[in-house]
Structures are given as C-alpha cells and as structure tokens.
PDB file with one MODEL, atoms N, CA, C and O in Angstrom:
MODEL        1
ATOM      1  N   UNK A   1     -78.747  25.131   6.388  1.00  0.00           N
ATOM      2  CA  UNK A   1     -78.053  23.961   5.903  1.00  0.00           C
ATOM      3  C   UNK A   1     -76.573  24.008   6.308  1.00  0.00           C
ATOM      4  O   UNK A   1     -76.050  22.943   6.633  1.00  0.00           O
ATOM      5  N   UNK A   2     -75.913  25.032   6.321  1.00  0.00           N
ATOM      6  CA  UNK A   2     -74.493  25.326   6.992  1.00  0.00           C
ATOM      7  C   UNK A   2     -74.417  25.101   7.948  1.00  0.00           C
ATOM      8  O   UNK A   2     -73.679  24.223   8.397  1.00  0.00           O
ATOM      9  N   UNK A   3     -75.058  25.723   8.508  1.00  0.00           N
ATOM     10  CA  UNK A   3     -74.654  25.345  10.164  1.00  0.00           C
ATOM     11  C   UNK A   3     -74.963  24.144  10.791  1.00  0.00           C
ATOM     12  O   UNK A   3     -74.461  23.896  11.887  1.00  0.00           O
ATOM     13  N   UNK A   4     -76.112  22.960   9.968  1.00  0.00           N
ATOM     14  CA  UNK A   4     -75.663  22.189  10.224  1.00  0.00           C
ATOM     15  C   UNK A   4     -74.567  21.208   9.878  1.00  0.00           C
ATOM     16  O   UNK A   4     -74.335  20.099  10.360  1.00  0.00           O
ATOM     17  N   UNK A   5     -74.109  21.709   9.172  1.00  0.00           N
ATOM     18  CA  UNK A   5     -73.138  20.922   8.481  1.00  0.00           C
ATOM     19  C   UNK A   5     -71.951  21.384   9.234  1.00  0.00           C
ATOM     20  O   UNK A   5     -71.155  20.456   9.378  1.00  0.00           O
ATOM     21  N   UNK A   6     -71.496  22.664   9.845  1.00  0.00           N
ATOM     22  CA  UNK A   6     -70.780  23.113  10.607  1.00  0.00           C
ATOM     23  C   UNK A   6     -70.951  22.136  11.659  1.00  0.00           C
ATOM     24  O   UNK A   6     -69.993  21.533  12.144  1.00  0.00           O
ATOM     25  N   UNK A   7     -72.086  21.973  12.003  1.00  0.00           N
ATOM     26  CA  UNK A   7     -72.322  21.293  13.665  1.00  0.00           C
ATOM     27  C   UNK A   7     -71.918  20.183  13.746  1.00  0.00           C
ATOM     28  O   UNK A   7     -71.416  19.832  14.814  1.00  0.00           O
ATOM     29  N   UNK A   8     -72.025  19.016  12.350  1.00  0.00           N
ATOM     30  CA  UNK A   8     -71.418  17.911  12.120  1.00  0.00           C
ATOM     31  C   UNK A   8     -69.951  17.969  11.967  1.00  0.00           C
ATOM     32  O   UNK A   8     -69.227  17.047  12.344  1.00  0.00           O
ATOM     33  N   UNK A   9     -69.541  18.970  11.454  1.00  0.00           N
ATOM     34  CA  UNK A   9     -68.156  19.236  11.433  1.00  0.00           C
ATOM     35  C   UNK A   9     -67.713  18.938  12.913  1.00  0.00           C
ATOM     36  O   UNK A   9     -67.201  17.850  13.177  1.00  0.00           O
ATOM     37  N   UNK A  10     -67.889  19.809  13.793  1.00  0.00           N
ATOM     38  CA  UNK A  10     -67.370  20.000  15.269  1.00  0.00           C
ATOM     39  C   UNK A  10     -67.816  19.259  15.692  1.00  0.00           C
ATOM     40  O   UNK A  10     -67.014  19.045  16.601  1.00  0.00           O
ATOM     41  N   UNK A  11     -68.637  18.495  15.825  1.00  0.00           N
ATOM     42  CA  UNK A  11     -68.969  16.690  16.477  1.00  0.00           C
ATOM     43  C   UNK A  11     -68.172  16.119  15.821  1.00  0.00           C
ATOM     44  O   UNK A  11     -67.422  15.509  16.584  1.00  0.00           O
ATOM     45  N   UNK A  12     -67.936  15.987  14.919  1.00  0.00           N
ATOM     46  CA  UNK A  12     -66.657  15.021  14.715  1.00  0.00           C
ATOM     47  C   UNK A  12     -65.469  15.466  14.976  1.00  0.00           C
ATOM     48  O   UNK A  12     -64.702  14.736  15.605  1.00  0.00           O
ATOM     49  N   UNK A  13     -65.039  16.803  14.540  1.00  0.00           N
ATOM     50  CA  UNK A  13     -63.988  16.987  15.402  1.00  0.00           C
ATOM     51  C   UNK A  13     -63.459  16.955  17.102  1.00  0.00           C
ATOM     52  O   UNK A  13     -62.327  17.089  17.565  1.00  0.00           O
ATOM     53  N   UNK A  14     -64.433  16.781  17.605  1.00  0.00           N
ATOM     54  CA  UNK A  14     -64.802  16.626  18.992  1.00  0.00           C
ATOM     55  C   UNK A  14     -64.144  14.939  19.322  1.00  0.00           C
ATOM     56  O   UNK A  14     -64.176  14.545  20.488  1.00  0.00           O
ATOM     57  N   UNK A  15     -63.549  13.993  18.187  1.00  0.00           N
ATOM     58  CA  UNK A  15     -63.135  12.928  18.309  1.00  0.00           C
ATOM     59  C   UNK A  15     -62.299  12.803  17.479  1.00  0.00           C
ATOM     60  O   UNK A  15     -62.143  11.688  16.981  1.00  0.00           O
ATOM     61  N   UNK A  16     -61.648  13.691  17.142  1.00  0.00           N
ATOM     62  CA  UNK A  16     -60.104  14.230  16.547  1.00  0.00           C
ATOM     63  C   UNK A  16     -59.640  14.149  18.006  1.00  0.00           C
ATOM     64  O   UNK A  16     -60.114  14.082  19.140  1.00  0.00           O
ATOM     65  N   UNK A  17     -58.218  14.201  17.242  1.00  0.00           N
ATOM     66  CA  UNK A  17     -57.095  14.886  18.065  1.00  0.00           C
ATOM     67  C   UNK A  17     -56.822  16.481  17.443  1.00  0.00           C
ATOM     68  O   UNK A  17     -57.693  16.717  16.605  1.00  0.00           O
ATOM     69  N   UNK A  18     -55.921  17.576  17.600  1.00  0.00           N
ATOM     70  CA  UNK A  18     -56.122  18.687  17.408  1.00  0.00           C
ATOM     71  C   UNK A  18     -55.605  18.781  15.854  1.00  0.00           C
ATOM     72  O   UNK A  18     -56.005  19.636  15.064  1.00  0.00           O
ATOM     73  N   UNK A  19     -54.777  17.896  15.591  1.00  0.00           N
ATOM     74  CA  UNK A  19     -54.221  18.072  14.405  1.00  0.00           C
ATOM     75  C   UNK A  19     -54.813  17.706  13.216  1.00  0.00           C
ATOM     76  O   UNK A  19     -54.613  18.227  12.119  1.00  0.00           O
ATOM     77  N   UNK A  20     -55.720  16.577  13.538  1.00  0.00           N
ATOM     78  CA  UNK A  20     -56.532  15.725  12.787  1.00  0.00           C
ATOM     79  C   UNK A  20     -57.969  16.734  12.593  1.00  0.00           C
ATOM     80  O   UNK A  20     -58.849  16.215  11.907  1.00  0.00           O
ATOM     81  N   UNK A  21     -58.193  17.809  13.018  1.00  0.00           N
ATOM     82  CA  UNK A  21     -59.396  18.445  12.859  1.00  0.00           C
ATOM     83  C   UNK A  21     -59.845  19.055  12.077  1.00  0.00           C
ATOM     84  O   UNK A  21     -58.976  19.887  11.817  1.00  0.00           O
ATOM     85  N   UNK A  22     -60.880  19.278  11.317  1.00  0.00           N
ATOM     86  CA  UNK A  22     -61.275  19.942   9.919  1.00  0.00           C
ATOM     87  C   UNK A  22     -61.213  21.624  10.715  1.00  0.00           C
ATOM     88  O   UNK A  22     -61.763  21.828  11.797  1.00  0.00           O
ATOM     89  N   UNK A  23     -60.668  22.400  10.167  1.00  0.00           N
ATOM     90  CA  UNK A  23     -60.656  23.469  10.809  1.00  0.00           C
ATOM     91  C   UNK A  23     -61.344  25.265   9.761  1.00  0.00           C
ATOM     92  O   UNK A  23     -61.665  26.393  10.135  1.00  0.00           O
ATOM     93  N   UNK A  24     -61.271  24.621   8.524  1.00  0.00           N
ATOM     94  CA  UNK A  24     -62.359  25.222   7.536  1.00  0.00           C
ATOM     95  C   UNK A  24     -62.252  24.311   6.621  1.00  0.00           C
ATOM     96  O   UNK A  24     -61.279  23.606   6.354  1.00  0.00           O
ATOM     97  N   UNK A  25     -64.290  24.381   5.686  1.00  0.00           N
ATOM     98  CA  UNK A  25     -64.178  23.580   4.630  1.00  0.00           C
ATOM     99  C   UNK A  25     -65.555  24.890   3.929  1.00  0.00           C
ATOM    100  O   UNK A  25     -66.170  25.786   4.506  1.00  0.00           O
ATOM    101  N   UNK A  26     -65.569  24.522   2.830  1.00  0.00           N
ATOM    102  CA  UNK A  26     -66.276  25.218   2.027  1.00  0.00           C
ATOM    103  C   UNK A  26     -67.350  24.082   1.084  1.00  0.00           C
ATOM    104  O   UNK A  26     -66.924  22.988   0.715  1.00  0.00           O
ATOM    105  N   UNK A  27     -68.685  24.527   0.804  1.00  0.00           N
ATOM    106  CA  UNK A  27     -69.290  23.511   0.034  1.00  0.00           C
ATOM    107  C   UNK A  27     -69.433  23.541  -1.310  1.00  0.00           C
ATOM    108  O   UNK A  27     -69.795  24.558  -1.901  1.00  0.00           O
ATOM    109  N   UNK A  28     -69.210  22.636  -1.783  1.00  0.00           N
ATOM    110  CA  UNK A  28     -68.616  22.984  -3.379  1.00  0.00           C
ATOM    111  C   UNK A  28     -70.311  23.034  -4.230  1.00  0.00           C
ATOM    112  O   UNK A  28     -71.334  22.586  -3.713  1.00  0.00           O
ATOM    113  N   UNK A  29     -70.222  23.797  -5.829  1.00  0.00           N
ATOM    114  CA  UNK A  29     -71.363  23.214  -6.079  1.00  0.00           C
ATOM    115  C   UNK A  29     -71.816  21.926  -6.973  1.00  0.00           C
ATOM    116  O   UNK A  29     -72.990  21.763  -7.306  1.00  0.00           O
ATOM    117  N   UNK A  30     -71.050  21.270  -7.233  1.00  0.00           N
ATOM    118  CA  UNK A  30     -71.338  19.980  -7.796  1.00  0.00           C
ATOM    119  C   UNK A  30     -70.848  18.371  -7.199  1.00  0.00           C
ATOM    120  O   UNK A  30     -69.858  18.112  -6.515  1.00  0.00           O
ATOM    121  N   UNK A  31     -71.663  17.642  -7.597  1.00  0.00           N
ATOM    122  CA  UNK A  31     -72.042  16.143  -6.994  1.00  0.00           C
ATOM    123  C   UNK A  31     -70.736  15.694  -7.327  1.00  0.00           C
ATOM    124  O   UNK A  31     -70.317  16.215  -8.361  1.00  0.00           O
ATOM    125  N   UNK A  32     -70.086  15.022  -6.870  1.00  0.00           N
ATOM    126  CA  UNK A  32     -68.782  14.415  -7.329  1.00  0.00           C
ATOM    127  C   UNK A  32     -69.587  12.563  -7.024  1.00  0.00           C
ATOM    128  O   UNK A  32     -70.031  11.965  -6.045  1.00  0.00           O
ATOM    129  N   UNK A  33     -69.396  12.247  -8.550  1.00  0.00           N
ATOM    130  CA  UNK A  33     -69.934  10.687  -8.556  1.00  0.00           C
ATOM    131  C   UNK A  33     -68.845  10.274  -9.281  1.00  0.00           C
ATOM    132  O   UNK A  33     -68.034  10.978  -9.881  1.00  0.00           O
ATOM    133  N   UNK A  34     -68.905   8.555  -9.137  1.00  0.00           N
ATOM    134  CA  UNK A  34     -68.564   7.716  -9.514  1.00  0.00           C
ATOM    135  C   UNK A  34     -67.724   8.157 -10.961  1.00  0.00           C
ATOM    136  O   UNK A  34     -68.119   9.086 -11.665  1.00  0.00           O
ATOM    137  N   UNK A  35     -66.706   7.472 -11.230  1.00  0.00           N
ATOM    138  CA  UNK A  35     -65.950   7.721 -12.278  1.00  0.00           C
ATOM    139  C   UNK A  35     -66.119   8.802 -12.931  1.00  0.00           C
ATOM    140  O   UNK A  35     -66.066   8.800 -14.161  1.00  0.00           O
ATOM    141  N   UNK A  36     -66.371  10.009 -12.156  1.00  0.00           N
ATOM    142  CA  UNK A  36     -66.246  11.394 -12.725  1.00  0.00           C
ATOM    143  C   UNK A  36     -64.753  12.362 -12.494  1.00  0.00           C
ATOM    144  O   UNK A  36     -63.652  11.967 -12.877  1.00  0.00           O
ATOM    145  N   UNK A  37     -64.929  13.344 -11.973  1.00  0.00           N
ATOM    146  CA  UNK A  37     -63.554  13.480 -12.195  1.00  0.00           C
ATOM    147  C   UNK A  37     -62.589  13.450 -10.811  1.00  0.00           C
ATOM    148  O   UNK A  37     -61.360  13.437 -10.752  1.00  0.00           O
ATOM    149  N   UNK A  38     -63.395  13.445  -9.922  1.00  0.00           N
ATOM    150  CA  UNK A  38     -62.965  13.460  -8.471  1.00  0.00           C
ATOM    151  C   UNK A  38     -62.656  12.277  -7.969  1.00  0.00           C
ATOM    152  O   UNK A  38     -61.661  12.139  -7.257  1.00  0.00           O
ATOM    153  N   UNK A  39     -63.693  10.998  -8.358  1.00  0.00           N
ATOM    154  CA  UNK A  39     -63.592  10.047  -7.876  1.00  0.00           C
ATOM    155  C   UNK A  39     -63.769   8.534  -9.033  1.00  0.00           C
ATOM    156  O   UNK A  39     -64.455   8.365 -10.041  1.00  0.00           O
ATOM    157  N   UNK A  40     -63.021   7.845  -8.467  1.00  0.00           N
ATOM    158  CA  UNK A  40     -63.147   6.668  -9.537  1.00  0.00           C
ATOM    159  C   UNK A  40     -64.545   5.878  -8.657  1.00  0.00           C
ATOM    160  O   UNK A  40     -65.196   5.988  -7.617  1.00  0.00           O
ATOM    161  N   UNK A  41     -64.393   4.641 -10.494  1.00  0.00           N
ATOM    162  CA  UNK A  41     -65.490   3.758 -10.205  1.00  0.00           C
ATOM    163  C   UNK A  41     -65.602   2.620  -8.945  1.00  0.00           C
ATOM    164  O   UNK A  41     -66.540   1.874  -8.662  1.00  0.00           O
ATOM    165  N   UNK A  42     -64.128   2.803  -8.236  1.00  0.00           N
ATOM    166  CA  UNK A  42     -64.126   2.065  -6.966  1.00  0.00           C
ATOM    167  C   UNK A  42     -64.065   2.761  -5.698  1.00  0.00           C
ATOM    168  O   UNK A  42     -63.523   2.408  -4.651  1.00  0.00           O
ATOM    169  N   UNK A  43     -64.931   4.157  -6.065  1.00  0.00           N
ATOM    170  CA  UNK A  43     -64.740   5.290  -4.899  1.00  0.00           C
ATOM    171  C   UNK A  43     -63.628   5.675  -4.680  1.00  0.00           C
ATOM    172  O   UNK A  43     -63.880   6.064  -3.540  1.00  0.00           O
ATOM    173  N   UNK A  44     -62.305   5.966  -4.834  1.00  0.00           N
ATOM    174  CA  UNK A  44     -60.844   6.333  -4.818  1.00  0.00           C
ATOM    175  C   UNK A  44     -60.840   7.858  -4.940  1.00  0.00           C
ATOM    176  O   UNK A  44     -61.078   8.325  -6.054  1.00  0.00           O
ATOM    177  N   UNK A  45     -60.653   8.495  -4.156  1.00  0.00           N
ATOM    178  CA  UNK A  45     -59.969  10.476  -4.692  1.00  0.00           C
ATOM    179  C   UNK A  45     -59.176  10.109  -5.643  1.00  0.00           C
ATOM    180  O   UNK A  45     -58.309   9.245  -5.510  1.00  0.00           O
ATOM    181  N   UNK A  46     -59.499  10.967  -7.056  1.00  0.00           N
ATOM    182  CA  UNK A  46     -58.109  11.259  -7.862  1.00  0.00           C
ATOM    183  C   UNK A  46     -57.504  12.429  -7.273  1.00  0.00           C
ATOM    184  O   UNK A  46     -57.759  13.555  -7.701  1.00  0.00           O
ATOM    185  N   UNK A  47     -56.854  12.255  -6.482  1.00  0.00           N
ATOM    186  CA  UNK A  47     -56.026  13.371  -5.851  1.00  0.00           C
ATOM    187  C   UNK A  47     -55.553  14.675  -6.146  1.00  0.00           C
ATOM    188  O   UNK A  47     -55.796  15.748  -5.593  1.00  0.00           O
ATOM    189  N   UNK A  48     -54.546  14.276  -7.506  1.00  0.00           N
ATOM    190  CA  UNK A  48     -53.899  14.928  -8.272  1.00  0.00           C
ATOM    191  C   UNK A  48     -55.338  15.858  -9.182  1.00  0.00           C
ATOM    192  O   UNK A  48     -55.283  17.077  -9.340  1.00  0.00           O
ATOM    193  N   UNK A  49     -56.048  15.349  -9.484  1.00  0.00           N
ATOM    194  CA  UNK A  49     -57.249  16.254 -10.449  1.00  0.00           C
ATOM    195  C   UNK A  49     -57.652  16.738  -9.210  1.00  0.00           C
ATOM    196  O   UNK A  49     -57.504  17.955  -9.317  1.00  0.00           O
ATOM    197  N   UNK A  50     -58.051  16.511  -8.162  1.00  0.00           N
ATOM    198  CA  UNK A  50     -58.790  17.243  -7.190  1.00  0.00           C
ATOM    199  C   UNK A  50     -57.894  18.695  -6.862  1.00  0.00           C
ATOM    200  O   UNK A  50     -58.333  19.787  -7.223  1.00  0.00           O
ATOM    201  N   UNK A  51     -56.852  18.579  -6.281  1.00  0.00           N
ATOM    202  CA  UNK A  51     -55.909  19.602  -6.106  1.00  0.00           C
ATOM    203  C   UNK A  51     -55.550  20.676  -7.615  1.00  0.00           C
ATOM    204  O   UNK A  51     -55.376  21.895  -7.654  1.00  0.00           O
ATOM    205  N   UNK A  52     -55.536  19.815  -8.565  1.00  0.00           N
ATOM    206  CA  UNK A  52     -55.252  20.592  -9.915  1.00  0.00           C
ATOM    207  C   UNK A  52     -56.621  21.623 -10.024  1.00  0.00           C
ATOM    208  O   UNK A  52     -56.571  22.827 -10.274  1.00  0.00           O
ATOM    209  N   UNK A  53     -57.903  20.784  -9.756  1.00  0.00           N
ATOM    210  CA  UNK A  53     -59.070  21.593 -10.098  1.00  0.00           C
ATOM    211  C   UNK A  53     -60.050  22.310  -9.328  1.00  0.00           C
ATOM    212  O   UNK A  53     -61.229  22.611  -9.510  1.00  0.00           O
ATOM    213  N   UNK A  54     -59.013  22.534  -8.200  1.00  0.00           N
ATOM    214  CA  UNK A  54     -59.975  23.231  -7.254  1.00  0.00           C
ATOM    215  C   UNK A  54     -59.081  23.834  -6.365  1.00  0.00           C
ATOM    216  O   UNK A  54     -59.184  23.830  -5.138  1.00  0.00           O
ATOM    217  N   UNK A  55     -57.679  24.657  -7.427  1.00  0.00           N
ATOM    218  CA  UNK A  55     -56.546  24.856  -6.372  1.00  0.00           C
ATOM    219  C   UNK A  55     -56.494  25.888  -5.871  1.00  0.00           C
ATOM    220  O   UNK A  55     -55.609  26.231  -5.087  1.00  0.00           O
ATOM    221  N   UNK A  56     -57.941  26.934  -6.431  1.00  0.00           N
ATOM    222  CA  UNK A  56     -58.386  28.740  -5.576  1.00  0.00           C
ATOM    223  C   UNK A  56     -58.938  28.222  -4.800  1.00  0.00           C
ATOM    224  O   UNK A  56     -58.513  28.641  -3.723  1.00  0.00           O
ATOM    225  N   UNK A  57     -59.983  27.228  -4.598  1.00  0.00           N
ATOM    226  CA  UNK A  57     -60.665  26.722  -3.305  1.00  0.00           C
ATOM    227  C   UNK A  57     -59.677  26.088  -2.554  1.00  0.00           C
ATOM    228  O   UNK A  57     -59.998  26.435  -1.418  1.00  0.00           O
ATOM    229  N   UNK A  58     -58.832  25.491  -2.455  1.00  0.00           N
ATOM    230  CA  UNK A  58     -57.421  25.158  -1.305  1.00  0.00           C
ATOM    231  C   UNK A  58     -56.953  26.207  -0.915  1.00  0.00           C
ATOM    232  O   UNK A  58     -56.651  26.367   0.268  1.00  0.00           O
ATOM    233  N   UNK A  59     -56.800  27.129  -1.825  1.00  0.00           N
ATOM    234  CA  UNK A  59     -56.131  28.232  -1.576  1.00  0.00           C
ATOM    235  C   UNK A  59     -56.687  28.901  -0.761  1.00  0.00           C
ATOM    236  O   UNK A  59     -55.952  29.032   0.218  1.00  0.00           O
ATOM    237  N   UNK A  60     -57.865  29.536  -0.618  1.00  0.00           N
ATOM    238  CA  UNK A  60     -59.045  30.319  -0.268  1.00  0.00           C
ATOM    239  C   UNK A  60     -59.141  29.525   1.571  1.00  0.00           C
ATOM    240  O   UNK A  60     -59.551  30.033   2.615  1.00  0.00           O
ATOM    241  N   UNK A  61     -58.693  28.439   1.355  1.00  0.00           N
ATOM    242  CA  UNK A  61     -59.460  27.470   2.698  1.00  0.00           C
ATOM    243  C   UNK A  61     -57.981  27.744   3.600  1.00  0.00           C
ATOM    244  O   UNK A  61     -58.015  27.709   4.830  1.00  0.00           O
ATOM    245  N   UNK A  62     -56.798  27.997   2.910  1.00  0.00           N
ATOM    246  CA  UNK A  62     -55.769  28.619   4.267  1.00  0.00           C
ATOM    247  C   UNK A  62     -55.349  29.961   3.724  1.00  0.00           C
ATOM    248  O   UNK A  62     -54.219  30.149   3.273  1.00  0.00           O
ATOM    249  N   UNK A  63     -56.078  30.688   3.764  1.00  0.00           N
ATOM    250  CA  UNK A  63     -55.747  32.576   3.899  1.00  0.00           C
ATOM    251  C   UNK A  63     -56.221  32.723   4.826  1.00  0.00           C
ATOM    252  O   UNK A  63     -57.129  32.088   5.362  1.00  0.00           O
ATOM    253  N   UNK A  64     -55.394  34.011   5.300  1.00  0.00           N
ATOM    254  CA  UNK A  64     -55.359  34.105   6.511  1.00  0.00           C
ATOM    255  C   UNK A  64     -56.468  35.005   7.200  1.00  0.00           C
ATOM    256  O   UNK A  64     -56.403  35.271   8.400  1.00  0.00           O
ATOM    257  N   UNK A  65     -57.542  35.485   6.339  1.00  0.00           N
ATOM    258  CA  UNK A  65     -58.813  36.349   6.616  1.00  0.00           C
ATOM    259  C   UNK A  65     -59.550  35.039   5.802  1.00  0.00           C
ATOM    260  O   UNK A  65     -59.204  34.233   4.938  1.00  0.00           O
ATOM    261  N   UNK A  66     -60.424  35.238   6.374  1.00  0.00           N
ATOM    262  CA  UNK A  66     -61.552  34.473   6.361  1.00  0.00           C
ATOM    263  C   UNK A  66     -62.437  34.747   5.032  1.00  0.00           C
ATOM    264  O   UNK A  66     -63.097  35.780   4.925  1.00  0.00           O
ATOM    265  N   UNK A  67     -62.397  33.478   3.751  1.00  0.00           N
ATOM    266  CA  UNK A  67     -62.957  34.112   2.784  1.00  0.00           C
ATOM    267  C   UNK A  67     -64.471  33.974   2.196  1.00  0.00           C
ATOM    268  O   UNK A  67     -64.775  32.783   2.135  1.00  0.00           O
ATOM    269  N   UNK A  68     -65.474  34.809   1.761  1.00  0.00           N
ATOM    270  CA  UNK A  68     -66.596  33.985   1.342  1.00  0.00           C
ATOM    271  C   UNK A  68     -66.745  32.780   1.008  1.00  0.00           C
ATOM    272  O   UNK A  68     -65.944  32.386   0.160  1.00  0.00           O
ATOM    273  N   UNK A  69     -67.695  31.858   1.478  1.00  0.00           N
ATOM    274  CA  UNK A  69     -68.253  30.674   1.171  1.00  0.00           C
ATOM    275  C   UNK A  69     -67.193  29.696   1.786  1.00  0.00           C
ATOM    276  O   UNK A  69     -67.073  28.579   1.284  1.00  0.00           O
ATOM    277  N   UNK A  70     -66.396  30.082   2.886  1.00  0.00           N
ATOM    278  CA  UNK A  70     -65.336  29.564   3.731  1.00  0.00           C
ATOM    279  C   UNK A  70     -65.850  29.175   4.937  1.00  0.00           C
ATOM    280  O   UNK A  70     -65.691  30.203   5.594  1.00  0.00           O
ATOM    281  N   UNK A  71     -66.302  28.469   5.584  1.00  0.00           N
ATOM    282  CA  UNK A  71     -66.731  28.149   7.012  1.00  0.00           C
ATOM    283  C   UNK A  71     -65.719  27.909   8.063  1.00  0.00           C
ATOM    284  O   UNK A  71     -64.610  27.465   7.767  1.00  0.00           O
ATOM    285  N   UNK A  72     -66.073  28.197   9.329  1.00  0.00           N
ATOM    286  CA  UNK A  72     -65.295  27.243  10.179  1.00  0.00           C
ATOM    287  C   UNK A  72     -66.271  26.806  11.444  1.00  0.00           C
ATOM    288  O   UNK A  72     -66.946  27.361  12.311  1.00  0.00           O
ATOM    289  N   UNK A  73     -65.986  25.689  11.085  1.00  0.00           N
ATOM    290  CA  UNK A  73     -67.162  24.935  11.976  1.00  0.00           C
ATOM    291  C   UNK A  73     -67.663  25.504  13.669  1.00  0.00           C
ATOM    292  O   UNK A  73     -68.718  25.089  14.150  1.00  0.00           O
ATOM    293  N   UNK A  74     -66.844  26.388  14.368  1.00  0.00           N
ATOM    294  CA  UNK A  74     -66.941  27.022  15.573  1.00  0.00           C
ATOM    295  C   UNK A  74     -67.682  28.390  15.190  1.00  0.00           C
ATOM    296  O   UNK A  74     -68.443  28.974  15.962  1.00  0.00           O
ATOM    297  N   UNK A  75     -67.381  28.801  13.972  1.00  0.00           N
ATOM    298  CA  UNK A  75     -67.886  30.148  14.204  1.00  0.00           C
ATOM    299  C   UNK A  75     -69.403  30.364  13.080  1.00  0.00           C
ATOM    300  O   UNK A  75     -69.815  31.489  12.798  1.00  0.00           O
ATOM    301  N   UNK A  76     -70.022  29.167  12.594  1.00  0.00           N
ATOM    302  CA  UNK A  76     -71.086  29.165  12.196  1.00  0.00           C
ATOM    303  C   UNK A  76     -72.506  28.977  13.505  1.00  0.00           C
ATOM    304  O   UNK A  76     -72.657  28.047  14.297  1.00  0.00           O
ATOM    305  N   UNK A  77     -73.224  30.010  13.356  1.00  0.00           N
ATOM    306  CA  UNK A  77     -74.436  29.939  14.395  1.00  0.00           C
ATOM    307  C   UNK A  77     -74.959  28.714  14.341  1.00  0.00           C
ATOM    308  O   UNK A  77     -75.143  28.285  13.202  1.00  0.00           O
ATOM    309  N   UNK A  78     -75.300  27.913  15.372  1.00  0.00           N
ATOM    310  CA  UNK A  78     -76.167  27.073  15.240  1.00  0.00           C
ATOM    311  C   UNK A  78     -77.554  27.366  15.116  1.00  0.00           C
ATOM    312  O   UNK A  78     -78.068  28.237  15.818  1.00  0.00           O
ATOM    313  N   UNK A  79     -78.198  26.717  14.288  1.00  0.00           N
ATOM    314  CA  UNK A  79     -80.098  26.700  13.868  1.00  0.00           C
ATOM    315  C   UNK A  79     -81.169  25.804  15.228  1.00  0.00           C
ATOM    316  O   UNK A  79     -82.387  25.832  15.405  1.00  0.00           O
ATOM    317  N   UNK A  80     -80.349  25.265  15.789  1.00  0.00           N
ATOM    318  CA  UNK A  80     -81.389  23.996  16.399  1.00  0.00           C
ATOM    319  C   UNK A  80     -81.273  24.662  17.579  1.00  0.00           C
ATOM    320  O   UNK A  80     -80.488  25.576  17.832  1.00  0.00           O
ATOM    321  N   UNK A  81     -82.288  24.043  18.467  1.00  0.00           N
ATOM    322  CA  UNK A  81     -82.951  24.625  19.529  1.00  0.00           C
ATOM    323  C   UNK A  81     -81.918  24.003  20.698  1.00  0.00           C
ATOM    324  O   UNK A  81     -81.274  22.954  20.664  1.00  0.00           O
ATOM    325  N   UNK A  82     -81.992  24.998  21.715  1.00  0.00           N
ATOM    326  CA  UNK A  82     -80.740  24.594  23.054  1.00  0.00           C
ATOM    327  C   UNK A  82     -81.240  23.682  23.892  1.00  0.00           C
ATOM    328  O   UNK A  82     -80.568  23.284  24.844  1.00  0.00           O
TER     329      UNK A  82
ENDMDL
END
C-alpha cells in the first residue's frame, strides 16, 4: 500500500517544479472528515489545529535522519511489475 502511494507521490511530483515537490509524507491513522477537526463542513484545512495537533509528525517529516513511518517517495520499492 506504501509504495503505491509513494509511486503516486513521484508521478505527481514529476509535474512539480522542484520546490513545489512532496519530498516526505507519512500516513496518518485516522480519517479526517467533514467538520471534524482537520477539516470543516465546506472542506477547508483548519490549519492552525492541524499544525497544533500533529506538531511531532511535522517535526519527524524534516529531521534530518529518516524517521519511522516517514516515507520518501524515491526511496520506497516499487510493488508493480516493470
């Protein structure tokens, strides 16, 4: 399931520019819906709660060793056939 999700990562970054590129993301374990705490009832990031409540996972996503449950979309194996 990672690696494809890695693979979607780097296809889309593949239509970035370099700066614009997801360069690690980690998968969280819960659904973020509708007027919960991530997102409002008109789909909107609450920004400020997102960063407040997930500020070891920001953290974790720029250290400078690579941390469990941290991906980066280049260095996950791909599953699918060549």
């Amino acid at each position: 399931m990672i690696a494809r999700i890695a693979a979607g990562v780097a296809e889309g970054n593949a239509k970035l520019s370099r700066v614009e590129q997801i360069k690690r993301f980690r998968i969280l374990p819960t659904l973020w819906e509708p007027g919960g705490d991530e997102i409002t009832l008109t789909m909107k990031l609450k920004r400020r709660r997102i960063a407040a409540k997930y500020s070891a996972e920001i953290e974790e996503l720029y250290a400078s060793e690579l941390r469990p449950q941290v991906y980066e979309p280049a260095a996950v194996p791909s599953t699918q056939p060549a």
